[in-house]
KOLMAR-133075 format. One record per residue (C-alpha): residue in three letters; x, y, z. Coordinates in Angstrom, 3 decimals. Example, Ala and Ser with C-alpha at 12.3 -4.5 7.8 and 13.67 -1.06 7.14 Angstrom:
% residues 2
node code = ala&x = 12.300&y = -4.500&z = 7.800 $
node code = ser&x = 13.670&y = -1.060&z = 7.140 $
END
This chain:
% residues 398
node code = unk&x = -16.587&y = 17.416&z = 21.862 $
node code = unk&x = -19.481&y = 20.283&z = 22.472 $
node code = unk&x = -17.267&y = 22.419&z = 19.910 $
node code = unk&x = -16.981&y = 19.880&z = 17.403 $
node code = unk&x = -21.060&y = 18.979&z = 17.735 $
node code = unk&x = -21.748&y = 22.990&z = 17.443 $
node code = unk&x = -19.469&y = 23.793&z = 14.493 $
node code = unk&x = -20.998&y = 20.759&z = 12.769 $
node code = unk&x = -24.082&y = 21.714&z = 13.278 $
node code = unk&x = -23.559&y = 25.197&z = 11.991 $
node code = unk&x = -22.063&y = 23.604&z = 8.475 $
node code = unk&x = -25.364&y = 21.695&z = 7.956 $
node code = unk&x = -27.185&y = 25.331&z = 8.405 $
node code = unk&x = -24.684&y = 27.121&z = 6.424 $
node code = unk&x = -23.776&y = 24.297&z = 3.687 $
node code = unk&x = -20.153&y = 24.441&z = 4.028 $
node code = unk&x = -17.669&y = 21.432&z = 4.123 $
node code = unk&x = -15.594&y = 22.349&z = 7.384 $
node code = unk&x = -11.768&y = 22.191&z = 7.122 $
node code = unk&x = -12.286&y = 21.558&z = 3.435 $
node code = unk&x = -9.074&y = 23.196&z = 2.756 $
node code = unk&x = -5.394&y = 22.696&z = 4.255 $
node code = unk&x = -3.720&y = 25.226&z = 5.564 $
node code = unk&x = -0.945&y = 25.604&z = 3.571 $
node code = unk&x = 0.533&y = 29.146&z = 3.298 $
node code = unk&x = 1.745&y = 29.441&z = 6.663 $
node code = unk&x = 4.508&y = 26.527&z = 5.873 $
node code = unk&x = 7.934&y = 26.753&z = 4.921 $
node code = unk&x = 10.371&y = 24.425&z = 3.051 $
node code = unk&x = 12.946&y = 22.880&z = 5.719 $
node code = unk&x = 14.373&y = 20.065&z = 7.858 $
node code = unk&x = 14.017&y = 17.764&z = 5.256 $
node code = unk&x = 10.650&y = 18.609&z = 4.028 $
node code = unk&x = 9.484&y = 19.992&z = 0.259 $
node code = unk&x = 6.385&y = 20.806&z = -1.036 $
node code = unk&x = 5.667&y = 19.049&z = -4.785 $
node code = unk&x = 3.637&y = 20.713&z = -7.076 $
node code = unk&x = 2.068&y = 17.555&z = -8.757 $
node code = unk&x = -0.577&y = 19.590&z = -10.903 $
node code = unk&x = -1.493&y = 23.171&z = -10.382 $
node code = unk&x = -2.642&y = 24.005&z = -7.352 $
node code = unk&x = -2.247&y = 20.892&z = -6.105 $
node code = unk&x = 0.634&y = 20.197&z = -3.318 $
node code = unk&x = 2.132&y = 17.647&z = -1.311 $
node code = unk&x = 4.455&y = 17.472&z = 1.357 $
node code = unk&x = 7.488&y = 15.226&z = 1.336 $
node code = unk&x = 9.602&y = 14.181&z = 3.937 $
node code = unk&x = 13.058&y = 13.886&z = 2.154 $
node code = unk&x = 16.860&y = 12.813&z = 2.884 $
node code = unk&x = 19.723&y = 11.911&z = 1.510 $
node code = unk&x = 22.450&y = 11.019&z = 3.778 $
node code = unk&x = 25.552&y = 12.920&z = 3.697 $
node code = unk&x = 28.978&y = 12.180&z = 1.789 $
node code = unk&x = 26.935&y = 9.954&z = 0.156 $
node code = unk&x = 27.675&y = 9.131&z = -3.967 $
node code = unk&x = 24.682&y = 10.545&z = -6.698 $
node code = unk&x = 22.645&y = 8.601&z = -8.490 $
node code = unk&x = 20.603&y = 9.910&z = -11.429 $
node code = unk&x = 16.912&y = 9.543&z = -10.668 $
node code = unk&x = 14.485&y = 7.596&z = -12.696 $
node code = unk&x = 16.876&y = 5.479&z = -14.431 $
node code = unk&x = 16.019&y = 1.922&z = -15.609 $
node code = unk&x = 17.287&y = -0.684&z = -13.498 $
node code = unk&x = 19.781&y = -2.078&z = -15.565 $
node code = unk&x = 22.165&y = -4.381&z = -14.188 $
node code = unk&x = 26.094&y = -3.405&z = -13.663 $
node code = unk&x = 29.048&y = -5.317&z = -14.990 $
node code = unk&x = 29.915&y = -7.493&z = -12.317 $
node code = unk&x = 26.253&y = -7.858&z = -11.651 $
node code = unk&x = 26.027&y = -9.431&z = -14.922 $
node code = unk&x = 28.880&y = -12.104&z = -14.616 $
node code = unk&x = 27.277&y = -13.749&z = -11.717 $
node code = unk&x = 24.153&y = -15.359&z = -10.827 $
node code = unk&x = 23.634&y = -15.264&z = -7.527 $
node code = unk&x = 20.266&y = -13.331&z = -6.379 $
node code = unk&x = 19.003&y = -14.000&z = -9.975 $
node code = unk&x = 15.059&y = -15.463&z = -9.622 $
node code = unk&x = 13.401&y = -16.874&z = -12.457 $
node code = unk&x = 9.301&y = -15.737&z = -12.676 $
node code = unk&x = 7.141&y = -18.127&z = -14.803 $
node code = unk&x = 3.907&y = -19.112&z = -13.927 $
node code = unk&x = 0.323&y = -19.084&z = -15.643 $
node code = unk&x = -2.489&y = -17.554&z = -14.314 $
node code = unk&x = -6.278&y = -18.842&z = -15.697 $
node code = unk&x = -9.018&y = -16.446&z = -14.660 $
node code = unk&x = -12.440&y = -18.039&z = -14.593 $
node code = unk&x = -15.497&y = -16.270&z = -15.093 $
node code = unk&x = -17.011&y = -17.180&z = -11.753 $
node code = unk&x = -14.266&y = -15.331&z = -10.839 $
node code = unk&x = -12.166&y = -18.242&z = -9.483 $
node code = unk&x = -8.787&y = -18.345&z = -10.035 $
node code = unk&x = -6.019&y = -20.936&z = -10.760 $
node code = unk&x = -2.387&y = -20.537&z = -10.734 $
node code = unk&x = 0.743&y = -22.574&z = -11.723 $
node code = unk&x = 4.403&y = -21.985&z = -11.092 $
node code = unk&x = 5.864&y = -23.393&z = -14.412 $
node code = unk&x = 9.505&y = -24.228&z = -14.428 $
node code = unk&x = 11.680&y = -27.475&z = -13.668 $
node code = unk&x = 11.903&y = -26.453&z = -9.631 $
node code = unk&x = 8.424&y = -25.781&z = -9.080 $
node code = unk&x = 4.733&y = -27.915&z = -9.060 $
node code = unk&x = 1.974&y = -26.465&z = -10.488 $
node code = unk&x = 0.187&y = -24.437&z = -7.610 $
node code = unk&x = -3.420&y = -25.248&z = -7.547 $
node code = unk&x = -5.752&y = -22.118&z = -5.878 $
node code = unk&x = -8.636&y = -23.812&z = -6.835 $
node code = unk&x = -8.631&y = -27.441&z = -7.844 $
node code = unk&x = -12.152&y = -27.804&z = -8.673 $
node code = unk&x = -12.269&y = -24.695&z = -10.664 $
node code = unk&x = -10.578&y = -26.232&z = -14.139 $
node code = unk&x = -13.254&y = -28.574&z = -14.528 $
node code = unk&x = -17.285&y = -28.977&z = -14.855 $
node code = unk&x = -19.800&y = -31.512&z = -15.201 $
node code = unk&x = -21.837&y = -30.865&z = -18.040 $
node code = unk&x = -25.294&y = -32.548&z = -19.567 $
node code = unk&x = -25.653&y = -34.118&z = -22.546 $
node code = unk&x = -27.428&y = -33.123&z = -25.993 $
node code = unk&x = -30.640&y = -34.891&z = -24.085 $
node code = unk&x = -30.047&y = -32.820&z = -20.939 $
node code = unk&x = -29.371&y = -35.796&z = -18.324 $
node code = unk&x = -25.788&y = -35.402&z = -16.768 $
node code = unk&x = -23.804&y = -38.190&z = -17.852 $
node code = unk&x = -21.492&y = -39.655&z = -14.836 $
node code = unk&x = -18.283&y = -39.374&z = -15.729 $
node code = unk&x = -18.152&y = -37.398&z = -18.703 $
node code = unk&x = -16.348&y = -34.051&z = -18.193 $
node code = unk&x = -14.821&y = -30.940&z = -20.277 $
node code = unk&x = -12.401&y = -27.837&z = -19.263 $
node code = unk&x = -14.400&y = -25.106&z = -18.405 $
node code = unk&x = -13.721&y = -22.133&z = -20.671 $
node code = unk&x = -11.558&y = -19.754&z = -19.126 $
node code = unk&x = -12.263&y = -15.782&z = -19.315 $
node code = unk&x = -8.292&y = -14.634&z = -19.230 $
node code = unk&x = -5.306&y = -16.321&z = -19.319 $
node code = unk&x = -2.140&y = -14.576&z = -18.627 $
node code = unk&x = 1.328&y = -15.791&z = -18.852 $
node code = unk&x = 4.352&y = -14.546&z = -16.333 $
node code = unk&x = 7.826&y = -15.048&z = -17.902 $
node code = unk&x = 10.719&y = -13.032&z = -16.464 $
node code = unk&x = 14.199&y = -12.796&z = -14.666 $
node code = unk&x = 14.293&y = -10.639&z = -11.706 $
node code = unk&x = 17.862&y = -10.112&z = -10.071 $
node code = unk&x = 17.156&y = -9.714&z = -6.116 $
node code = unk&x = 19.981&y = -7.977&z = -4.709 $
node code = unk&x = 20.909&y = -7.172&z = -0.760 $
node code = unk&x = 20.637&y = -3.055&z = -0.810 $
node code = unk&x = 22.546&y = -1.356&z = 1.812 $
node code = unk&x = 22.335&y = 2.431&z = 2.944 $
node code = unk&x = 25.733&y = 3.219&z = 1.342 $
node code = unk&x = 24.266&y = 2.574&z = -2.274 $
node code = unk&x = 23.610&y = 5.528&z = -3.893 $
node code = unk&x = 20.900&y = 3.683&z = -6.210 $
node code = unk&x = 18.982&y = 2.939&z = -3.394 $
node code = unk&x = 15.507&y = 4.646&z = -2.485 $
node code = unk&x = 13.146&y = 3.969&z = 0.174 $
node code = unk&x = 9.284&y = 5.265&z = -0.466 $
node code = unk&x = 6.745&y = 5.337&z = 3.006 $
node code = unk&x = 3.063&y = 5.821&z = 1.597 $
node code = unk&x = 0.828&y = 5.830&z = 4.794 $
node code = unk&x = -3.514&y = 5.189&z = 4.871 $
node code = unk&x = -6.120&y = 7.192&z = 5.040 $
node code = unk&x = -6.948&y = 9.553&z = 7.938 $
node code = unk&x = -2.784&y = 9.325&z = 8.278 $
node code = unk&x = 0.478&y = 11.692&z = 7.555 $
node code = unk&x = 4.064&y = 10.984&z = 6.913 $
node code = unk&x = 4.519&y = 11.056&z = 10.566 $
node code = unk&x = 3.490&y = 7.763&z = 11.395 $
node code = unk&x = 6.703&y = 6.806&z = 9.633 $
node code = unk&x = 8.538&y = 9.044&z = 11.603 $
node code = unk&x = 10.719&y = 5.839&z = 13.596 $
node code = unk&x = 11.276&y = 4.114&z = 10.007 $
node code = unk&x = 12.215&y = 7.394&z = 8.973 $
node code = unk&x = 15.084&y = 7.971&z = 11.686 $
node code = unk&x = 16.176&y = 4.593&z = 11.806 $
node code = unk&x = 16.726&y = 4.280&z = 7.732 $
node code = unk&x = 18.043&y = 7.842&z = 7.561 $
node code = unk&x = 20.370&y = 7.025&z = 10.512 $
node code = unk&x = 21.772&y = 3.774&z = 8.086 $
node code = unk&x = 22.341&y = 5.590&z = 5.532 $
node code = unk&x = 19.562&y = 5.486&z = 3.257 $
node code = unk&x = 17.649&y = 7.802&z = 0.963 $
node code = unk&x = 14.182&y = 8.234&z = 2.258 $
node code = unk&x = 10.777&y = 9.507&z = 0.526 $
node code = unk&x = 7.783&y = 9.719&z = 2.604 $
node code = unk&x = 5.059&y = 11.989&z = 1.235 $
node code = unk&x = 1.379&y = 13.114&z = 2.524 $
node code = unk&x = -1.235&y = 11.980&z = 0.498 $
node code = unk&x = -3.681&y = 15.170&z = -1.002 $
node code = unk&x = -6.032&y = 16.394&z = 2.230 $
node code = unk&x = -3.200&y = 14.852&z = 4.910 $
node code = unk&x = -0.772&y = 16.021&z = 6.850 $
node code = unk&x = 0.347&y = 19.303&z = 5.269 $
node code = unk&x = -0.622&y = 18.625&z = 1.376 $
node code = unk&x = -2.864&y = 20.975&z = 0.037 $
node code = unk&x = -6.232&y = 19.571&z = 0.283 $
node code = unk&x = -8.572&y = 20.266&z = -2.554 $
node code = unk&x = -12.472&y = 21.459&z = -2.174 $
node code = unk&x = -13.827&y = 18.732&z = -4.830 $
node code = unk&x = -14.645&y = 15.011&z = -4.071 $
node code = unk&x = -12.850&y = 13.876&z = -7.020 $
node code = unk&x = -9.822&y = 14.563&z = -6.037 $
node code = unk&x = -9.642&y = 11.783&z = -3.778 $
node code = unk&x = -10.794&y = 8.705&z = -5.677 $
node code = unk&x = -7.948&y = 6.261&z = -5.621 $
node code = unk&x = -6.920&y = 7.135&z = -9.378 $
node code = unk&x = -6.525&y = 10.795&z = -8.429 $
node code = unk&x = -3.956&y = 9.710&z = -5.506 $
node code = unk&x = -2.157&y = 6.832&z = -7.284 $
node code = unk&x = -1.243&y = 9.571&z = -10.125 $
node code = unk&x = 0.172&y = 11.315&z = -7.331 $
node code = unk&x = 2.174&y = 8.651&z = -5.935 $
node code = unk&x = 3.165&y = 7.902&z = -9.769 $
node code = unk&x = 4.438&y = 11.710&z = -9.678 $
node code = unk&x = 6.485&y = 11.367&z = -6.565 $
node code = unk&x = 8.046&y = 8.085&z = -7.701 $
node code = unk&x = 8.932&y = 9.621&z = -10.807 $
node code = unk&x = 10.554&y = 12.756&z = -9.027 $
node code = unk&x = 12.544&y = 10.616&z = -6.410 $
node code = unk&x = 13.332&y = 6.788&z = -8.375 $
node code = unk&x = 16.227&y = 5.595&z = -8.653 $
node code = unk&x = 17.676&y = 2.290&z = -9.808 $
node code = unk&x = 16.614&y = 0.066&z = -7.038 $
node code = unk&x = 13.781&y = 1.650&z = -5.044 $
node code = unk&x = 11.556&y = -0.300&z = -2.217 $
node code = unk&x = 8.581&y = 0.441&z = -1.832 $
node code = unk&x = 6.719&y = 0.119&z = 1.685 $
node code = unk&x = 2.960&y = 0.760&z = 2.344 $
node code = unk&x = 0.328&y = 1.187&z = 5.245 $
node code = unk&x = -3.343&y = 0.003&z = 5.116 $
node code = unk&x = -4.606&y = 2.086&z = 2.125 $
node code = unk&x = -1.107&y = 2.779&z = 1.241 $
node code = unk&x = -0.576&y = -0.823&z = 0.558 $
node code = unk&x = -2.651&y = -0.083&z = -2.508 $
node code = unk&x = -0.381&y = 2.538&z = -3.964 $
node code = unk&x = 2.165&y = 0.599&z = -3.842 $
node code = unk&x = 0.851&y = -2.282&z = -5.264 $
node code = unk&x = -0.429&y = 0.094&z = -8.053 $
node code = unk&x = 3.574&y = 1.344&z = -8.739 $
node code = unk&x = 4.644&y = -1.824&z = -8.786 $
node code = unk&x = 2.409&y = -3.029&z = -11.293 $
node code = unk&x = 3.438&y = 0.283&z = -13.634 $
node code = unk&x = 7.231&y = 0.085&z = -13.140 $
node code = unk&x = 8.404&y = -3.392&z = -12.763 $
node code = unk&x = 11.547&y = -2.703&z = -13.392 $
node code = unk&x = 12.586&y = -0.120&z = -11.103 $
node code = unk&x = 10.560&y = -1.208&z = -7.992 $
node code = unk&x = 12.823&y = -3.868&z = -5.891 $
node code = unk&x = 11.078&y = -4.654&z = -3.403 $
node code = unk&x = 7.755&y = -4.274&z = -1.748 $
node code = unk&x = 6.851&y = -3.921&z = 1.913 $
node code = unk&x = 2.813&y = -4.400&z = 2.791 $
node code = unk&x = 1.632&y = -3.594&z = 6.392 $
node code = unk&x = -1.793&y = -4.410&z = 7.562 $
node code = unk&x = -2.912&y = -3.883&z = 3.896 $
node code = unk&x = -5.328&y = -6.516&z = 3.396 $
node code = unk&x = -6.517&y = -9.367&z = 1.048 $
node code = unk&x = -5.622&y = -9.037&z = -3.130 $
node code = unk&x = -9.386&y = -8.081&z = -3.576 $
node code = unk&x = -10.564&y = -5.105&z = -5.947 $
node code = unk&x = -11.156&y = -2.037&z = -3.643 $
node code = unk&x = -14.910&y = -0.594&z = -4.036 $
node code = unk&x = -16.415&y = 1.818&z = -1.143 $
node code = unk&x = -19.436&y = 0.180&z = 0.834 $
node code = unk&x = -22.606&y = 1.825&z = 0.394 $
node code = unk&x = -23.645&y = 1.227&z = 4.217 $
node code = unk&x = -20.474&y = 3.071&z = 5.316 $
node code = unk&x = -20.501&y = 5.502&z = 7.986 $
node code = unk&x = -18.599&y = 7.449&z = 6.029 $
node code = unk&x = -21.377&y = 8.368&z = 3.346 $
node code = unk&x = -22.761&y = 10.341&z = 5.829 $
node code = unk&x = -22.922&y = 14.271&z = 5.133 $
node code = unk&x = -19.621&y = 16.127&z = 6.142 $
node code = unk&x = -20.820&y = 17.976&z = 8.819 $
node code = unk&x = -22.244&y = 15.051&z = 10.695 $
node code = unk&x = -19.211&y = 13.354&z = 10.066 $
node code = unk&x = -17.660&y = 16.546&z = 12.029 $
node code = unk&x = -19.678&y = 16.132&z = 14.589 $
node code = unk&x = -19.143&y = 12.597&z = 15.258 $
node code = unk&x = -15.520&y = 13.046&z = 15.023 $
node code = unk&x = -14.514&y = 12.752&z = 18.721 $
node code = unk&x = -16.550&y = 9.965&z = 18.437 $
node code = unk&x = -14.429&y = 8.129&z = 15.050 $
node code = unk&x = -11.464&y = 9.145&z = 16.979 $
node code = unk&x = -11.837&y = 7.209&z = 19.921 $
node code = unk&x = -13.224&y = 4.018&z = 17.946 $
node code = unk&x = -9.842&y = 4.474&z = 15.050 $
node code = unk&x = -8.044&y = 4.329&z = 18.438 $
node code = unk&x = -9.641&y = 1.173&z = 20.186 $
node code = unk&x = -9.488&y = -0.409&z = 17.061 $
node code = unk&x = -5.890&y = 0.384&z = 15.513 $
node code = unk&x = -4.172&y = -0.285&z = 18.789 $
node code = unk&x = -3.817&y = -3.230&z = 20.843 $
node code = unk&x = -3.279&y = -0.936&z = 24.215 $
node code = unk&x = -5.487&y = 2.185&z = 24.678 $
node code = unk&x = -3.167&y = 3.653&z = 27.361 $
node code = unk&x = -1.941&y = 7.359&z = 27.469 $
node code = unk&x = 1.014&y = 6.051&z = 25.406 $
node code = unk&x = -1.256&y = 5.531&z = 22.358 $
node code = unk&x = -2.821&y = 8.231&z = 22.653 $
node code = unk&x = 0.656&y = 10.375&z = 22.898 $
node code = unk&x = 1.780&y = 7.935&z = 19.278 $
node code = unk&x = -1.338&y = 8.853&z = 18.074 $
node code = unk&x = -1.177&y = 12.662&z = 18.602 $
node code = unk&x = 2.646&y = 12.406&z = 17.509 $
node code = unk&x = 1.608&y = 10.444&z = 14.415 $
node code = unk&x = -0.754&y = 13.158&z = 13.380 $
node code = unk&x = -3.098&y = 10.088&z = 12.340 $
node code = unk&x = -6.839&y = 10.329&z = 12.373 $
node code = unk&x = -6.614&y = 14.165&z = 11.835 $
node code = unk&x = -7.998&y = 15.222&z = 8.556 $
node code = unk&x = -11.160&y = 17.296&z = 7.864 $
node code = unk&x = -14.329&y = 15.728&z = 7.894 $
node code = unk&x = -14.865&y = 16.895&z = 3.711 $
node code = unk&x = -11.826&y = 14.761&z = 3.017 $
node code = unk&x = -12.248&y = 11.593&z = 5.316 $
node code = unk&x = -15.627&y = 10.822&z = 3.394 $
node code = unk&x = -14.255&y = 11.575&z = 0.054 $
node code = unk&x = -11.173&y = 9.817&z = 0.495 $
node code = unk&x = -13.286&y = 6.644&z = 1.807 $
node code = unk&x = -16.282&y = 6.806&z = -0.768 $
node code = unk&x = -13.221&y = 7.428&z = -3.638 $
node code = unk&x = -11.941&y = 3.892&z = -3.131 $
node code = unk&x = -12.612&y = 1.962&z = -6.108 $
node code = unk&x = -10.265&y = 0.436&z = -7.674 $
node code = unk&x = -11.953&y = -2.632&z = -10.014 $
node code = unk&x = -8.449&y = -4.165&z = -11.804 $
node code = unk&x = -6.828&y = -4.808&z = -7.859 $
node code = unk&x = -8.212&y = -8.202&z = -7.861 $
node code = unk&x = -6.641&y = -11.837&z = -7.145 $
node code = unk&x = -5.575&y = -11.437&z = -10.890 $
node code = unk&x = -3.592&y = -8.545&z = -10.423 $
node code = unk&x = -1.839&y = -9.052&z = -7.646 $
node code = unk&x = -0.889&y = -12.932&z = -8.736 $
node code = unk&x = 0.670&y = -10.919&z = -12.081 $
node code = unk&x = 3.319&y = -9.288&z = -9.370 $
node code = unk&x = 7.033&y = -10.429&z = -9.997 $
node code = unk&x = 8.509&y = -8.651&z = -7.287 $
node code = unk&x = 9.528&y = -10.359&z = -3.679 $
node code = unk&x = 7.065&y = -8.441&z = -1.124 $
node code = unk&x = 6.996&y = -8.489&z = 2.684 $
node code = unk&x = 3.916&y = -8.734&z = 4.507 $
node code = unk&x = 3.684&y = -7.469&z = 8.213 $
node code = unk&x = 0.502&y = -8.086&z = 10.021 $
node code = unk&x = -0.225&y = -7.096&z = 13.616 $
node code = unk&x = -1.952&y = -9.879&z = 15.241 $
node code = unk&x = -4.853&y = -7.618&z = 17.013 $
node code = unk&x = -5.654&y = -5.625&z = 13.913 $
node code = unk&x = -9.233&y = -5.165&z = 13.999 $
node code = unk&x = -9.513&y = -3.208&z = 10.553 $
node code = unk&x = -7.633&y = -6.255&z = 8.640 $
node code = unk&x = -8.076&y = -9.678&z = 9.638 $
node code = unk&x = -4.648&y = -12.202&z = 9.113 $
node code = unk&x = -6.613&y = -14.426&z = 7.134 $
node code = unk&x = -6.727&y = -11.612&z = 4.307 $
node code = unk&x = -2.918&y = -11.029&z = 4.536 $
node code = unk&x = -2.969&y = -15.504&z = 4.394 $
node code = unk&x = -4.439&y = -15.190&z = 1.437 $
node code = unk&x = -2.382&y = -12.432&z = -0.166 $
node code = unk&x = 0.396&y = -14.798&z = 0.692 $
node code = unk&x = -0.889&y = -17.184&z = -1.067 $
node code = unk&x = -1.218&y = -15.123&z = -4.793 $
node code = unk&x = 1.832&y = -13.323&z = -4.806 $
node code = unk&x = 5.042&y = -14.928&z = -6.610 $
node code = unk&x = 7.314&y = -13.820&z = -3.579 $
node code = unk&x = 6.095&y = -13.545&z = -0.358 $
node code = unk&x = 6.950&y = -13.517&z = 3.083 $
node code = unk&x = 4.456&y = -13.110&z = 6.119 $
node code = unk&x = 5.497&y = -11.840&z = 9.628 $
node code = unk&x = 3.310&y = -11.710&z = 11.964 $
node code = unk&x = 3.615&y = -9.514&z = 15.302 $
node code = unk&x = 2.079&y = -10.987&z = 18.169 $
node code = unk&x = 1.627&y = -7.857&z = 20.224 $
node code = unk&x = 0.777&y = -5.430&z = 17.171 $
node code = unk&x = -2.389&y = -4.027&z = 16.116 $
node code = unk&x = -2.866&y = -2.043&z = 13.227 $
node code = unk&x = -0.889&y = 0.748&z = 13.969 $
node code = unk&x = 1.833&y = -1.459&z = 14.384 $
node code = unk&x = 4.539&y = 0.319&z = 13.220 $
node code = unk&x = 3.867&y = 3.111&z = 15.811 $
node code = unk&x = 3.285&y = 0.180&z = 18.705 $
node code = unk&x = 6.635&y = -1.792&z = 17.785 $
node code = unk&x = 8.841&y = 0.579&z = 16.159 $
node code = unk&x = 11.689&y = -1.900&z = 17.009 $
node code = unk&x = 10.795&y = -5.029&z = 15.870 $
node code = unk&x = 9.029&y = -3.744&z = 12.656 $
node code = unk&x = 12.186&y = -1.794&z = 11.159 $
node code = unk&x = 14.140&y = -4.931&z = 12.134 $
node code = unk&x = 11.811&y = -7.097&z = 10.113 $
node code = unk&x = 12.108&y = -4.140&z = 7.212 $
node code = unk&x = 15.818&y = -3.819&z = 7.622 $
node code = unk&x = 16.535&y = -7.658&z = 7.520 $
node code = unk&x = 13.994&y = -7.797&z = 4.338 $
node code = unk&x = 15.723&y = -5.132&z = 2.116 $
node code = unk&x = 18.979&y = -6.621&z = 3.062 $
node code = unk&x = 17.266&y = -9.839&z = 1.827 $
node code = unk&x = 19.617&y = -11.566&z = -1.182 $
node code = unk&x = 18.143&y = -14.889&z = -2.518 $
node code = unk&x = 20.902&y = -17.861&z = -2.868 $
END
């Protein structure tokens, strides 16, 4: 702690950002890992398998449905609803069709009490509010079971900030060992991505185009998509661009559908080199917070994880670049695509109400929730979270 205090104070003399930029010469391609140019000069590292003896798919194709796909209906969902956005921001939504009843968010919202020409209210007399946006749903999605022996099947792990690919590194074994095709990458500044020296490398837009990128590289014809915290957003994000090659949708500990926007009162707007200096300090709190144990097993997952270990340059930036205005209730109720939300019960960064309420907007959703599971939860119950995965991509609809 005395070294981190003195090399953080000797950035504020000297003006530097420490750890500004990743060491990434010294690494070599191997055991599964690549390094993806996404722009020049900028790098990420991807955790990558394909099983063995196991039949090509092209990448990036549309998802189009085979032939004996097409005679039968079976997994086949209809989408229609209507979503009215109102411009207090309120939202209402209803699931058109024979089979469904219009879903009321807000029942109060479609209608006001309004004066008349002499400006007394008079009882009784009523009129729609106008709304602000009004967007209409209509589509078939087919929902199919997708097993490790498909070739068309591809499995994307996008973790949070202050994380790496190897927090996934039990979903990443257990998939592989199934037979699946597994993408995992490290977001720009993580892990062992190349970690630019400018803050705008970080907002939200900057990494979604590099999840677009390695989506792009690795898609196939069905591809699921699964997310941590921040992660969550990315993959909301890719779903939204490519309905119809994204499958499925896995969200753990991600939060409510609200549009992301940094807090000004953050700790994290703090100069860099405090930041470094307080780092032993953010450690310890990230791992009281985003684990429901603090034994020396956490702290071992942690370590193993290579969570919480960025520089201090790229933990602010990456927390001040999160804004992200069209995420709202809107957006995420304009999702077609059946999504799994996991939410460890002692999460401290993201209460379950927010994950309630995402419930609630999306078309398709299913909440678990993992009684003994914090935020890290897929490093704290390895087990039971790639059952819950594993039973939700095999998943087919009646």
């Amino acid at each position: 702690m005395l070294t981190s205090i003195t090399e953080g104070f000797l950035c504020c003399l000297l003006g530097k950002s420490p750890n500004a930029v990743g060491p990434l010469d010294s690494l070599d391609h191997g055991d599964g890992f690549t390094f993806l140019e996404v722009k020049p000069g900028r790098i990420l590292r991807v955790r990558h398998n394909v099983p063995k003896n196991r039949p090509e798919f092209p990448q990036g194709q549309p998802q189009n449905q085979d032939e004996d796909e097409g005679k039968s209906s079976r997994g086949t969902v209809r989408c229609k609803r209507r979503i009215t956005l109102y411009r207090n921001g309120q939202l209402l939504i209803e699931n058109l069709g024979d089979s469904t009843t219009p879903e009321r968010q807000n029942p109060e919202s479609s209608e006001l009490e309004t004066p008349d020409p002499a400006g007394i209210p008079t009882p009784g007399k009523r009129r729609k509010r106008k709304p602000k946006k009004v967007v209409t749903v209509d589509c078939q999605k087919r929902i199919t079971s997708c097993k490790g022996s498909h070739g068309d099947v591809v499995l994307f792990f996008i973790h949070g900030v202050g994380g790496s690919l190897d927090i996934w590194k039990e979903q990443l074994e257990f998939f592989s060992g199934l037979g699946y095709e597994v993408v995992a990458p490290d977001l720009a500044g993580h892990g062992c991505s190349s970690a630019p020296p400018v803050a705008a490398a970080y907002t939200f837009y900057a990494l979604a185009e590099d999840m677009r990128a390695v989506f792009k590289r690795y898609a196939k014809k069905r591809n699921i998509l699964i997310g941590h915290s921040y992660g969550v957003s990315f993959c909301t994000f890719l779903a939204h661009e490519y309905p119809q090659l994204v499958h499925k949708v896995i969200m753990i500990n991600g939060g409510g559908p609200t549009a992301l926007e940094p807090s000004l009162c953050s700790i994290f707007n703090l100069p860099p080199c405090v930041l470094h200096c307080l780092s032993p300090c953010l450690a310890w709190s990230f791992l009281k917070a985003g684990f429901a144990r603090q034994g020396a097993k956490e702290k071992q997952l942690l370590k193993e994880g290579n969570a919480f270990n960025v520089s201090s340059f790229v933990l602010r930036a990456t927390m001040s670049g999160q804004y992200w205005p069209e995420g709202d209730e809107l957006y995420h109720a304009e999702l077609a695509v059946p999504v799994l939300l996991v939410h460890g019960m002692h999460d401290k960064f993201v209460p379950v109400e927010e994950d309630q309420r995402m419930a609630e907007i999306l078309l398709i959703a299913f909440l678990k929730v993992i009684d003994e599971g914090s935020h890290m939860v897929m490093l704290e119950c390895p087990d039971t979270v790639n059952t819950l995965l594993h039973e939700f991509v095999l998943w087919e609809p009646d």
